[in-house]
Kinemage of the C-alpha trace (Angstrom):
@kinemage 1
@onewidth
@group {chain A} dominant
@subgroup {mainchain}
@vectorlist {calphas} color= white
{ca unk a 1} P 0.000 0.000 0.000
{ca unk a 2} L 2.855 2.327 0.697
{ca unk a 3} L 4.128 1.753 -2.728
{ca unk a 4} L 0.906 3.302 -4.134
{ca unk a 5} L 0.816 5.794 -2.188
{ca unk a 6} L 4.268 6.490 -3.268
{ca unk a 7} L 3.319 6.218 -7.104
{ca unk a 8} L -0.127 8.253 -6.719
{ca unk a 9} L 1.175 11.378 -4.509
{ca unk a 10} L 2.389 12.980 -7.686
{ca unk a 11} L -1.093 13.278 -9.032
{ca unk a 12} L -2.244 15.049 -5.929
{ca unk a 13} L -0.792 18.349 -7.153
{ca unk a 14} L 1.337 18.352 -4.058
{ca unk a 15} L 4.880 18.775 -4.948
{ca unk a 16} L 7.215 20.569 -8.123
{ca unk a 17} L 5.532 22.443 -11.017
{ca unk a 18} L 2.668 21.195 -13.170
{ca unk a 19} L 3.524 18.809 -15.794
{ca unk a 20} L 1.205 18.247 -19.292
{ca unk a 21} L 1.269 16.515 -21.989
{ca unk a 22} L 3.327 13.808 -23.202
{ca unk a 23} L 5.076 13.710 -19.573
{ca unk a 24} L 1.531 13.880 -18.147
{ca unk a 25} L 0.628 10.801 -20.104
{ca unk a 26} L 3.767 8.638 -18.999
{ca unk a 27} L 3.129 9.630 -15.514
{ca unk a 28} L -0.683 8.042 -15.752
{ca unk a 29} L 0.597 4.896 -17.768
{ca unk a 30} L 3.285 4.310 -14.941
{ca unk a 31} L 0.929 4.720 -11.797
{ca unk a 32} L -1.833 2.922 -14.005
{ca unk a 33} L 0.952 -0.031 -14.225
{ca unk a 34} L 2.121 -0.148 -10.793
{ca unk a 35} L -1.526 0.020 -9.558
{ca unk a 36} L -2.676 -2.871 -11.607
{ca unk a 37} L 0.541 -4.881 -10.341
{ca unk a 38} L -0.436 -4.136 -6.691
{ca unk a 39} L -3.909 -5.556 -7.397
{ca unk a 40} L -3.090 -8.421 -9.133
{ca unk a 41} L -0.566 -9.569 -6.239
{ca unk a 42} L -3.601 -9.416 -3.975
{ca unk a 43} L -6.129 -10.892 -6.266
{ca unk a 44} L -3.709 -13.901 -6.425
{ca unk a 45} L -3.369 -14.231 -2.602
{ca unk a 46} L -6.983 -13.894 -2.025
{ca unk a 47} L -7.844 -16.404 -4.953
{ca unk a 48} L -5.361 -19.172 -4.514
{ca unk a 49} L -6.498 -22.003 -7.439
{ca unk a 50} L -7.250 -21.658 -11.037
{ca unk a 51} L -9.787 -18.991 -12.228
{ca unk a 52} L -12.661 -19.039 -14.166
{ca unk a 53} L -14.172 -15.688 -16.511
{ca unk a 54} L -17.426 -16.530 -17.967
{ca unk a 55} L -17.312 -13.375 -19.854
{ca unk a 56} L -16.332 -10.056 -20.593
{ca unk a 57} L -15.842 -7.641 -17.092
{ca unk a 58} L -17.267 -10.824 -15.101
{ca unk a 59} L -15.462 -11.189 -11.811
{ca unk a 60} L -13.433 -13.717 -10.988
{ca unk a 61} L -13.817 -16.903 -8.991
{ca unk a 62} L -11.830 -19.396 -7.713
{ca unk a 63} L -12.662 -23.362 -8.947
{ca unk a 64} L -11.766 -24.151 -5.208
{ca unk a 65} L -13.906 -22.074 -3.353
């Protein structure tokens, strides 16, 4: 959790001067990454066991429980 808040604080407007643009974009796409990493490593503690999507935006479930 630390680690996002590490990656997100920059978007707060807290901090050095504004940034737009091209730089703006690469900042999103890297906090977009490392947020999606962080939930994934959860998702695969929580649901230990294979996975099974029924369809597009379904949620996930776990064939063991």
């Amino acid at each position: 959790m630390l680690a996002i808040a590490v990656v997100l604080a920059p978007l707060t407007g807290c901090g050095g001067p504004a940034v737009t643009g091209e730089e703006l974009f690469d900042q999103a796409r890297e906090v977009n990454f490392a947020y999606k990493a962080a939930v994934a490593d959860v998702q695969l503690q929580l649901f230990e066991g294979e996975w099974t999507l029924e369809g597009y935006g379904d949620r996930s479930r776990s064939v063991w429980g």
